[in-house]
Wavefront OBJ file of the C-alpha trace (Angstrom):
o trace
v 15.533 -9.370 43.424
v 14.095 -8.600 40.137
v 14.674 -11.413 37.674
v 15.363 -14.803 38.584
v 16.805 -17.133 35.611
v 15.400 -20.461 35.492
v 17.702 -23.305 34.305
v 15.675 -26.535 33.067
v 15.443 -29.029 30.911
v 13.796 -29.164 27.233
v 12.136 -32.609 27.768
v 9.708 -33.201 30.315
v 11.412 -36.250 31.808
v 9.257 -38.914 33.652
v 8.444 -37.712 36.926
v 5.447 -35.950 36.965
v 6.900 -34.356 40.759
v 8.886 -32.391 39.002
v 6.517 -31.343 35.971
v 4.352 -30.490 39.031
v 7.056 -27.891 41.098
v 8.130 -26.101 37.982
v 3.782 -25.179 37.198
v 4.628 -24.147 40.710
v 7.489 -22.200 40.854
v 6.445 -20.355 37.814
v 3.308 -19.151 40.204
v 5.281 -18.169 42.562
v 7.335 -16.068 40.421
v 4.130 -14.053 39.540
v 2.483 -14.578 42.565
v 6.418 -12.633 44.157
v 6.263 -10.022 41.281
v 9.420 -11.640 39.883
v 10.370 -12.080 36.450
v 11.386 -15.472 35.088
v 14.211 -15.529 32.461
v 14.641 -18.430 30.606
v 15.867 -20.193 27.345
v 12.311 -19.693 25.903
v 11.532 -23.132 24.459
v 7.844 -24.072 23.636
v 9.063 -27.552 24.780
v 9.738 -29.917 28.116
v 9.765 -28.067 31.560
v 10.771 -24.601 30.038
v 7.407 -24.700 27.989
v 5.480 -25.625 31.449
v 7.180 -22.792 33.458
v 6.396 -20.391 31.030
v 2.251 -21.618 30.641
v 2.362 -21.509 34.074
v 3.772 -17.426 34.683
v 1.505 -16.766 31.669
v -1.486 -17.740 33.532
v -0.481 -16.185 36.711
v -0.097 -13.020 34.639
v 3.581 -12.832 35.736
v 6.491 -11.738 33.057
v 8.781 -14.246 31.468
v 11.721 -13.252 29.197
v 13.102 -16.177 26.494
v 16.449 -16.062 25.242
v 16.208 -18.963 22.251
v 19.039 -19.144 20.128
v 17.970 -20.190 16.279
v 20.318 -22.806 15.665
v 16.741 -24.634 18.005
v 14.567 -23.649 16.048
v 13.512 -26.655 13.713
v 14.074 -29.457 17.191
v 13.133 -26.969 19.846
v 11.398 -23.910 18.528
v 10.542 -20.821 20.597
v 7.287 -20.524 22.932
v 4.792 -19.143 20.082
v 3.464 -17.157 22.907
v 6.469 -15.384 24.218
v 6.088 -11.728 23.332
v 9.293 -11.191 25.031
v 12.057 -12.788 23.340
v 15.356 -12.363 22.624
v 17.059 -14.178 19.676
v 20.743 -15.584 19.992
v 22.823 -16.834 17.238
v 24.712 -19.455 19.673
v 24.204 -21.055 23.044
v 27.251 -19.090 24.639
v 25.287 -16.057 23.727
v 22.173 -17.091 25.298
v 23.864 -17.880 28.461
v 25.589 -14.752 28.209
v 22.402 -12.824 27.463
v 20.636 -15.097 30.839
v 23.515 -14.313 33.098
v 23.434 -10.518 32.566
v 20.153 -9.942 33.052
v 19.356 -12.335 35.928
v 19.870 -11.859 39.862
v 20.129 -14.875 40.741
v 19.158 -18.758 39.254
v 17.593 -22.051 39.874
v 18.660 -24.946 38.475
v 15.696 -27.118 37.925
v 16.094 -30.944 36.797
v 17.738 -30.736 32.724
v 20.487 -32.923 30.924
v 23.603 -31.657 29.924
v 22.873 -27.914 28.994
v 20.982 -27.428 32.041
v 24.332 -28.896 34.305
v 26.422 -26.465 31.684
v 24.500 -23.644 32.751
v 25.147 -24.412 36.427
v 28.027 -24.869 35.904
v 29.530 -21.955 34.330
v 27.209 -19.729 37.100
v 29.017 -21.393 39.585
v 32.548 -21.209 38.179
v 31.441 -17.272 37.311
v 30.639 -16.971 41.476
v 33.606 -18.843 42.121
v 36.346 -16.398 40.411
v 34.289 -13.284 41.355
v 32.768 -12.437 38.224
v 29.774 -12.385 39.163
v 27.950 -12.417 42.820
v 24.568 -13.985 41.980
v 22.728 -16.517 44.138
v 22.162 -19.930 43.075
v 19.613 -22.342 43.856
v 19.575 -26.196 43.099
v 15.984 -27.775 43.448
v 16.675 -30.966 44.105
v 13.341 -32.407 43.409
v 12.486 -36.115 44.257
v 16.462 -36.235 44.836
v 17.293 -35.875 41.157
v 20.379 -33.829 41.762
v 21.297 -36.052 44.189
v 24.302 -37.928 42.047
v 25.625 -34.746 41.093
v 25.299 -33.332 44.755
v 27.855 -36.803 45.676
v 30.021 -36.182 42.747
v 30.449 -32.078 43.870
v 31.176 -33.755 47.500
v 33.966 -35.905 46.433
v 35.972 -33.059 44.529
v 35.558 -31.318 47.587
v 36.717 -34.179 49.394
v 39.700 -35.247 46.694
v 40.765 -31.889 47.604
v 40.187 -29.973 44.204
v 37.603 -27.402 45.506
v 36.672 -25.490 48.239
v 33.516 -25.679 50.117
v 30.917 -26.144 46.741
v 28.061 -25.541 48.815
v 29.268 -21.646 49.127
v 28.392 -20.887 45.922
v 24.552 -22.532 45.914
v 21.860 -23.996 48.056
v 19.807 -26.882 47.763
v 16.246 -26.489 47.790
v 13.697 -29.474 47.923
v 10.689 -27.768 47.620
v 8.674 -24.804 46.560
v 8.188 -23.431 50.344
v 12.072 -23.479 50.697
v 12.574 -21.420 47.237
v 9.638 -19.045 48.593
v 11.770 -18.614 51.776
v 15.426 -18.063 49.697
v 13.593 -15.774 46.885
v 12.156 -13.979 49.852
v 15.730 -12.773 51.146
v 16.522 -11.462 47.828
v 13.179 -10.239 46.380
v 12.096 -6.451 44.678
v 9.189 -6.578 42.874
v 9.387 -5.948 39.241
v 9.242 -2.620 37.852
v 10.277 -2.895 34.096
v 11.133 -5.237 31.397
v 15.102 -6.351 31.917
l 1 2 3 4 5 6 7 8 9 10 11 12 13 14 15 16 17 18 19 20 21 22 23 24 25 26 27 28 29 30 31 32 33 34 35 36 37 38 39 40 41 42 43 44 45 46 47 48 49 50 51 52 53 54 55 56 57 58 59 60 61 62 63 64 65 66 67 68 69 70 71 72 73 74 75 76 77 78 79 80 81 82 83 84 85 86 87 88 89 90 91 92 93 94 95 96 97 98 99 100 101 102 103 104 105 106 107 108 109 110 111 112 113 114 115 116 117 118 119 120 121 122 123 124 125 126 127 128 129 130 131 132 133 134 135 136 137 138 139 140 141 142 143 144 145 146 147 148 149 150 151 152 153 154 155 156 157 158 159 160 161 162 163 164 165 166 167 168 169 170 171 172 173 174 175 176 177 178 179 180 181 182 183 184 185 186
């Protein structure tokens, strides 16, 4: 694996756990000679995963639409950055160019982005792994709700098309499986 897309949220939210595995993760990335590719805000968890490859002298791609960029402007320090007029092309752009994701705790773009990555594996558009951290049990609702549609009969087995991961070791282990160190800008 070359690039791994990062799916998180633009607020920092109010556990400092999880503030505390995505400095982590984005360590690891550099520290595994993978690239992060993200949605390049210079706010919430995307701004700390990016400060933290930056330090680790890793490589982090931002795709930052500009409809954000009076609420939620681009990291000033991204050198690599790729500007979208619209959040479907962002996600578009992300997709592409990633090998597989992580879904990190977010709101409601973060759970569209899973979403449509997991729909996308579903119907064989793409074959891309997925990874849900689950920190501090914060998907945990979601991971219920995913059970009963399973249950209620209106999807296969869910848990096909991702894994949940609940801690930095355990993505080091999955990234492992899939890793190639990077060679060029994606």
């Amino acid at each position: 694996m070359k690039y791994l897309c990062v799916f998180c949220g633009s607020q920092n939210g109010n556990d400092s756990q999880i503030l505390r595995v995505t400095d982590e993760l984005g360590s690891l990335l550099s520290r595994l000679g993978i690239g992060a590719i993200c949605g390049g805000s210079g706010c919430g968890l995307m701004k700390v995963l990016i400060e933290s490859v930056f330090r680790s002298e890793g490589y982090v791609l931002g795709v930052h639409p500009k409809m954000l960029d009076v609420d939620q402007p681009a990291h000033p320090q991204l050198s690599n950055l790729i500007t979208t007029d619209s959040l479907y092309e962002r996600k578009y752009i992300m997709i592409n160019k990633a090998d597989a994701f992580i879904v990190m705790p977010g709101s409601f773009g973060t759970m569209d982005e899973f979403f449509e990555v997991m729909v996308l594996n579903k119907i064989k558009q793409i074959k891309k792994p997925i990874l849900l951290f689950n920190v501090n049990g914060f998907w945990d609702g979601l991971i219920s709700q995913l059970n009963a549609i399973q249950n209620n009969g209106f999807s296969d087995d869910f848990a096909s098309f991702f894994r949940v991961v609940e801690s930095v070791a355990e993505v080091e282990g999955q990234l492992m499986k899939l890793h190639r160190p990077v060679t060029e800008n994606p």
